[in-house]
N, C-alpha and C positions, 0 to 999 in steps of 0.2 A: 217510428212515428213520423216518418219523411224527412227525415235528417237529409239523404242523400241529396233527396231533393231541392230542399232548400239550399244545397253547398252547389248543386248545379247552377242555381240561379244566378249566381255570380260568374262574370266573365272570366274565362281561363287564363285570358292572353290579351292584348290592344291598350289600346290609351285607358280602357274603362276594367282591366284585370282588377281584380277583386271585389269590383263592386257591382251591385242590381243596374244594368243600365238603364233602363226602363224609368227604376226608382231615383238617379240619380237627376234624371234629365228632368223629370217629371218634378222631383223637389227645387229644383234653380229654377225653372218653368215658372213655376207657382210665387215664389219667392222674389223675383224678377218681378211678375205682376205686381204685388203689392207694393214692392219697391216704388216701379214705376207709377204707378198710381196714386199714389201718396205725393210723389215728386211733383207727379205733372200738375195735379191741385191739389193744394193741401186742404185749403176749406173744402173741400168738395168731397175728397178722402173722408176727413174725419168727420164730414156732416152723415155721411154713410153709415159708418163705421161705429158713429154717436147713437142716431138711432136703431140699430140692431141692436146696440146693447143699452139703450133704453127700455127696448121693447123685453129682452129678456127680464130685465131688473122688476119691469113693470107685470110682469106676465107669469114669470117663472124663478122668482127667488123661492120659493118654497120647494123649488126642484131643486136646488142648489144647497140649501139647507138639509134637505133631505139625502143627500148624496151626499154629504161630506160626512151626513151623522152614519150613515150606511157604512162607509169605508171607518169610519169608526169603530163601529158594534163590530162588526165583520173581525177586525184586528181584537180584540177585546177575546170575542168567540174564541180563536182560534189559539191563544194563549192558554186558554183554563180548557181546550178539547185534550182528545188523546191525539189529536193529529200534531199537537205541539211540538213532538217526538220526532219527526221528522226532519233530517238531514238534508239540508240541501247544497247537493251533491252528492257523492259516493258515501257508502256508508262509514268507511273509515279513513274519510280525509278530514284533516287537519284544516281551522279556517286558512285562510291565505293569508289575511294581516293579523298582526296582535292587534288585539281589541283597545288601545290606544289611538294607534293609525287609522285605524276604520272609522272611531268614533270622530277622529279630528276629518278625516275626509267627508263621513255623512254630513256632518256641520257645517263644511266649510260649502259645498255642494248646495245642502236647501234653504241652508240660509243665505251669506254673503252679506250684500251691504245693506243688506234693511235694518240689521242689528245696530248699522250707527246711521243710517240714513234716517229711519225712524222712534230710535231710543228715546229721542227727547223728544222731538215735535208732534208723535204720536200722544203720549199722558198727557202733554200739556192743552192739544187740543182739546182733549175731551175733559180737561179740568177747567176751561172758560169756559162762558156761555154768553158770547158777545150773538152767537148767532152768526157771525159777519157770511158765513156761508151759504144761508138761507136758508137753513133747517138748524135744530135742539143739535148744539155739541156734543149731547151725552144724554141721553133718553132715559139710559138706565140708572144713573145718578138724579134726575129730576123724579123719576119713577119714585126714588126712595126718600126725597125728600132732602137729598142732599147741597145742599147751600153755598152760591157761591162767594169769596175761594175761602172755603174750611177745607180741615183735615179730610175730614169724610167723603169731600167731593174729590179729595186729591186720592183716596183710596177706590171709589168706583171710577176713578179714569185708569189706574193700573190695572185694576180688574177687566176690566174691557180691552187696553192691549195686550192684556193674557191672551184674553181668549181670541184676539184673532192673529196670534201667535205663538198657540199652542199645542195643547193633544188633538186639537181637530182639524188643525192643517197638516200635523205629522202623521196624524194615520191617514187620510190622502195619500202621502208620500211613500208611505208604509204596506198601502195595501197593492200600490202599481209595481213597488220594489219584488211581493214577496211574489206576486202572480208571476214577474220574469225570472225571478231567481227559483221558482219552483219546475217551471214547463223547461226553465233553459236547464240547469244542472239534473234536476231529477228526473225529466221526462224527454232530452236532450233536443228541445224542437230550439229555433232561431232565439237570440237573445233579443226580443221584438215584439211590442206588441201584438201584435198577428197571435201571439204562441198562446195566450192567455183564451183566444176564441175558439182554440183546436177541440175543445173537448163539446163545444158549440155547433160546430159549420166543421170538422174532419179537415179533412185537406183540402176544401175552398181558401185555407187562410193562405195559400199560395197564388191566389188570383187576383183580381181586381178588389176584390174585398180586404182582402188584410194589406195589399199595398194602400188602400185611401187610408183607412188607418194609421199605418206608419209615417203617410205624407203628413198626415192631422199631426203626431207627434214632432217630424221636425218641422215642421210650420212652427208650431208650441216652441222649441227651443232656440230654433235663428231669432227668433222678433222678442221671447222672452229675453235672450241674451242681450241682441241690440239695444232693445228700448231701455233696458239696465246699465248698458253704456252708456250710452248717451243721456239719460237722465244723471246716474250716479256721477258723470264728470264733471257735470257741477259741482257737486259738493267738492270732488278734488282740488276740483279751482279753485273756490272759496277757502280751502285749506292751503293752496300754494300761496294765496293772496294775503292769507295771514303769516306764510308764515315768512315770505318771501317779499310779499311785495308786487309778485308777478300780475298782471290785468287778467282776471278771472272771463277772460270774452271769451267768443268763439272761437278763437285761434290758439287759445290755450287749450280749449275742451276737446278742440280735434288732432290736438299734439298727445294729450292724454290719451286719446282712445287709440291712437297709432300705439304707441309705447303698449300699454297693457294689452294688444291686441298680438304683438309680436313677441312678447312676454308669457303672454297663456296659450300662443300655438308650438313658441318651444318646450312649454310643461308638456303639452300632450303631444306632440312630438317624441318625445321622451317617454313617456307611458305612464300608468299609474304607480307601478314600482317607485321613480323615482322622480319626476319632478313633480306629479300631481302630488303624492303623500307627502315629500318631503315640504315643499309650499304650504301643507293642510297642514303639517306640524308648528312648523313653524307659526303660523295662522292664530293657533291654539295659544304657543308662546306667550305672543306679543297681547293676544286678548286679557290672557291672565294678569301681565303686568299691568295694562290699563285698566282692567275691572279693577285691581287690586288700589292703584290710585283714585281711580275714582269713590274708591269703598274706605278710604285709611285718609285722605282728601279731605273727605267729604263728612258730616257729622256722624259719625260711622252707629253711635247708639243710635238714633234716629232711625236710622236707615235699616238696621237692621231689625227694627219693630214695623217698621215700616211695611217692609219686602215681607215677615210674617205676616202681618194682618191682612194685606193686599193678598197673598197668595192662597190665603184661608178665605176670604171672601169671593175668588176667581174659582174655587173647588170645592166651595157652596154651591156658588153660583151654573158651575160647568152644565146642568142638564136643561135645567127651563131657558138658559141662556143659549144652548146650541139648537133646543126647537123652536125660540122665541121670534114669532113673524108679525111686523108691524101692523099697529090698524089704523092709527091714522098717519093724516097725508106728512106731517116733520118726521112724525118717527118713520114713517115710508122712506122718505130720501136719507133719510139719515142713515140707516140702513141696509138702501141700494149704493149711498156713496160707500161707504164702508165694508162693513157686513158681506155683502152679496158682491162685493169689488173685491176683496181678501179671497172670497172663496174661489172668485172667478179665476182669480191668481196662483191659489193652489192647484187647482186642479189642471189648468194651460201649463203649469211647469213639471207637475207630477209626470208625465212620458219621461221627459227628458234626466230629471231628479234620480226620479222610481230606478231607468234603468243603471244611474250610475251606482248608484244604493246597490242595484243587485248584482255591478260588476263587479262589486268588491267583498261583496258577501258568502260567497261560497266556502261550503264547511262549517258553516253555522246552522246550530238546530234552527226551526221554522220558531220555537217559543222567545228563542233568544235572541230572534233576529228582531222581531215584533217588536218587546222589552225593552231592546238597546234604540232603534227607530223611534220609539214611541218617548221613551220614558227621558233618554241620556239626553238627546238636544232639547228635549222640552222645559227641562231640569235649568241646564246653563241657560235655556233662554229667558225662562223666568228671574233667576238671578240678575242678568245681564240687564233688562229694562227695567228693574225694582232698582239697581242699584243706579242707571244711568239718568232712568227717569225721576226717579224720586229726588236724583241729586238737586236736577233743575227745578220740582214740585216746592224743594225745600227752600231755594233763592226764592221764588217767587211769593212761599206763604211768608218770608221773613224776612221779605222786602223791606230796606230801609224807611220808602216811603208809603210803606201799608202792604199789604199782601196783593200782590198781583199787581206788581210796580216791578220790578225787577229789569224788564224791557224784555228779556226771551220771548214772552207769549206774544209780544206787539211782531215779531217778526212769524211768529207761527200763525196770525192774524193776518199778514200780510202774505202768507202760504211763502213766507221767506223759511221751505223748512231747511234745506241744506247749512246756513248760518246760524241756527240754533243750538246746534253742535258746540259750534266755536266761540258763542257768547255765551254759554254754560261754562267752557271752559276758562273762559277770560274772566268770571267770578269768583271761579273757585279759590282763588290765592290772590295773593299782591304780588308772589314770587317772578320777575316777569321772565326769567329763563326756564322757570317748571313749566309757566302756562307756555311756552313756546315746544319744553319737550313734552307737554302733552298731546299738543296740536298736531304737531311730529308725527308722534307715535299714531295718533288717529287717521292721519291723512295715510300713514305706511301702510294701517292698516285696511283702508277702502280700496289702496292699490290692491294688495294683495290675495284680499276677499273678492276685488273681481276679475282675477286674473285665475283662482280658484273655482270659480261660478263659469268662465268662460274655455278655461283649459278642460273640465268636465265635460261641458256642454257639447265643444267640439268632438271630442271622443264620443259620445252617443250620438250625435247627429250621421257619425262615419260608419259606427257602428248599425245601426239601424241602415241604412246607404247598403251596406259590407253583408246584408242581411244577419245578423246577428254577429258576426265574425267579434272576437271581443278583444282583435289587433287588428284592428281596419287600416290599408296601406296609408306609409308615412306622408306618401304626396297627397292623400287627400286628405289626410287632417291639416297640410300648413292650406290648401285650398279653402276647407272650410274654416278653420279661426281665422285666417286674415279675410275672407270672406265675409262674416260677423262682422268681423272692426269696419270693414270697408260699407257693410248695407248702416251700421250705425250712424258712420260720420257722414252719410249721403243724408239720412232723414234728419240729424241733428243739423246740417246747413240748410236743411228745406224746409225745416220747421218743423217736421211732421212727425216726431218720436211721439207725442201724444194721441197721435190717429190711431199709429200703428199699438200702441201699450192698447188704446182701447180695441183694436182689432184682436188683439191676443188673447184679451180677455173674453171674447168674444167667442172666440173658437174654444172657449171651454164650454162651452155647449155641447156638441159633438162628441166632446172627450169624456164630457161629464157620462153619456151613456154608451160609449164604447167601458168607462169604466166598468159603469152598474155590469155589462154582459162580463165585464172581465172577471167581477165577482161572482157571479154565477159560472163559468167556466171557471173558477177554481176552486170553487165549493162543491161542483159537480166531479172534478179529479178528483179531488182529496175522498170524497165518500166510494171513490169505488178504488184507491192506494190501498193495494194491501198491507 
């Protein structure tokens, strides 16, 4: 099916051996632009960059909605077909990782640091309703009548970061995973997007068309990564500043992104065998320990009637809530800030995610790949915000001076959300050496979730580069992760990480229906697999 071909495309010999040069030059081309343009005005950048994805939110959230329920059903389908059956890869190979490693690596990969960047400041937002944003904090808790702050309004705001942290951003991730992991192992074309449109467009996917494509993909993972730097170093900082003392400024934030930068190009440097799994294990470790303090902490009966009733009301909720499109103008923005901003974010990181999901998946049936995708980070993620969120729900309803005194939400009001973290945690005891190893442990672990998210990253960006090669040469993975660290700390001194976040989400437009064809070229293979 053009294997040959595609291994041509790659340079034999030169500065450019192993990789597409065309594709190489063309992605730094592209990426250099934005760079520079963002740099040279930032207001001007992100006044661009604002309106395209106004116009989208405003225009085409129901495209969005509708693509993300698509790669849903689609992943659903194909678990209860006969095609479930199906090997990916050789018929009698063995998966590659024990399903441990795999599981800690997919987690560690689609998630990262939302898990604590967002655990608290997300429930807490949508359990006020100060408004201070300018639209309803929570639609679907006013919808129901739920009253602020009671219990019930603190269970429709876990409900609502379920769901835009759950089955419907995993199958996103799940259906880009399974499309690469199906053309690349069982139908042996490029590990790349392009392979997904073969049964589409034949052997065009070798031309001008499957390279835009792949450019669209690592566009998706340089600026997803970056603006992930560079945003998430704050938090770090705010975690050194507690726990150290260190000045949380810029010169702290771009010491952090050097470190974690030179940190995740020697994991992938190294390879997935051994420093990315081994980082993803550990990963898993340190979370359990923290979940577990925070769960044994924290009012633990509470908590865990809590985390039932919320999760039973999120998978009530899951069907009219994933079709549910605003009609007036609060819940309109409410909506597009959220909502239709999660989705734009799964699907701009799903290339990059999808293809690590499928570097590590080989030897697993297509039902069990789906299953573990869907079901296993879904699982821990809902744990993880029930248990992290509710901790803070729980300060605040039983606030000494009334419910919703606590001071966490005054800082999630003030969109201070990276410090909300660390004033959850500065309540939870009087103990001042536990809240200190708590802070610890949390700050270890934003290190190392994003040096997981960036060690990945890099590897697929090279890989895709390497035209699917799924050991892309050593010198251009330290080229491209320090490359990352380097476009991050430039837009974080320019100001301009917020331009470019919104341009990222931006280019899930594009992605969003190269997806939809990508489902169609794999629903069109799979019916004619013998």
């Amino acid at each position: 099916m053009g294997n040959g071909r595609h291994r041509r495309a790659a340079a034999k010999a030169g500065p450019w051996k192993g990789l597409n040069p065309a594709m190489a030059l063309a992605a730094k081309g592209v990426v250099l632009a934005f760079v520079l343009a963002a740099v040279w005005d930032v207001d001007a950048a992100g006044a661009v960059f604002g309106r395209i994805r106004s116009w989208i939110e405003g225009t085409l959230d129901w495209f969005y909605v509708l693509t993300v329920c698509a790669a849903l059903f689609t992943c659903l389908f194909l678990v209860f077909s006969r095609f479930g059956r199906i090997r990916l890869g050789d018929d009698a190979s063995p998966p590659e990782f024990r399903t441990s490693s795999w599981i800690a690596m997919l987690f560690s990969a689609g998630v990262g640091i939302g898990l604590l960047f967002f655990s608290i400041a997300e429930p807490l937002f949508y359990f006020d309703n100060a408004g201070t944003a300018g639209y309803p904090n929570n639609p679907f808790a006013d919808l129901a009548g739920a009253a602020w702050p009671d219990e019930q309004r603190a269970v429709h705001a876990m409900r609502v970061t379920y769901f835009h942290w759950g089955i419907h951003g995993w199958g996103v991730y799940a259906v880009v995973g399974l499309c690469l992991a199906y053309f690349g192992y069982c139908k042996k074309l490029p590990l790349t997007l392009r392979s997904a449109l073969h049964p589409l467009i034949g052997d065009r996917i070798y031309g001008p068309t499957g390279g835009l494509v792949d450019l669209l993909a690592v566009f998706g993972g340089v600026f997803g990564i970056a603006t992930s730097l560079g945003l998430g170093a704050s938090q770090m900082a705010t975690g050194l500043n507690v726990l150290l003392g260190i000045d949380p400024g810029v010169v702290t934030q771009i010491a952090l992104i050097a470190a974690i930068s030179l940190a995740a190009t020697l994991s992938a440097v190294s390879g997935v065998r051994r420093g990315i799994r081994i980082l993803s294990e550990w990963n898993i470790v340190v979370s359990v320990l923290l979940l577990g303090v925070f769960l044994f902490l924290g009012p633990f009966t509470w908590l865990v009637e809590f985390v039932a009733t919320s999760v039973g009301a999120y998978l009530r909720g899951l069907v009219p809530m994933g079709f549910w499109i605003a009609d007036s103008p609060g819940e309109a923005s409410w909506q597009n800030a959220w909502t239709i901003f999660y989705w734009g974010w799964w699907i701009s990181w799903a290339p990059f995610v999808g293809t690590f999901i499928a570097r590590i998946s080989r030897g697993r049936t297509l039902r069990e790949f789906i299953l573990g995708v869907l079901f296993v980070p879904t699982g821990l993620g809902l744990l993880w915000f029930g248990v992290f969120g509710g901790n803070a729900l729980h300060l605040e309803l039983n606030a000494a001076g009334g419910a919703g005194t606590a001071g966490i939400i005054e800082l999630v009001r003030a969109a201070n959300y990276e410090a909300a973290l660390y004033a959850t945690i500065g309540q939870m005891s009087d103990i001042g050496w536990l809240v200190w190893a708590m802070s610890a442990m949390a700050t270890f672990l934003l290190a190392t979730w994003f040096i997981t998210s960036s060690d990945s990253g890099t590897l697929v960006i090279t890989t895709f580069l390497s035209m699917g090669d799924p050991h892309p040469p050593r010198r251009f993975r330290i080229v491209w992760g320090l490359g990352v660290g380097a476009v991050a700390a430039v837009l974080l001194l320019a100001d301009g990480l917020q331009a470019l976040q919104t341009a990222a989400v931006a280019a899930a437009l594009p992605v969003s229906v190269v997806l939809l064809f990508m489902i169609a070229g794999l629903l069109k293979s799979l019916a004619r697999d013998p």
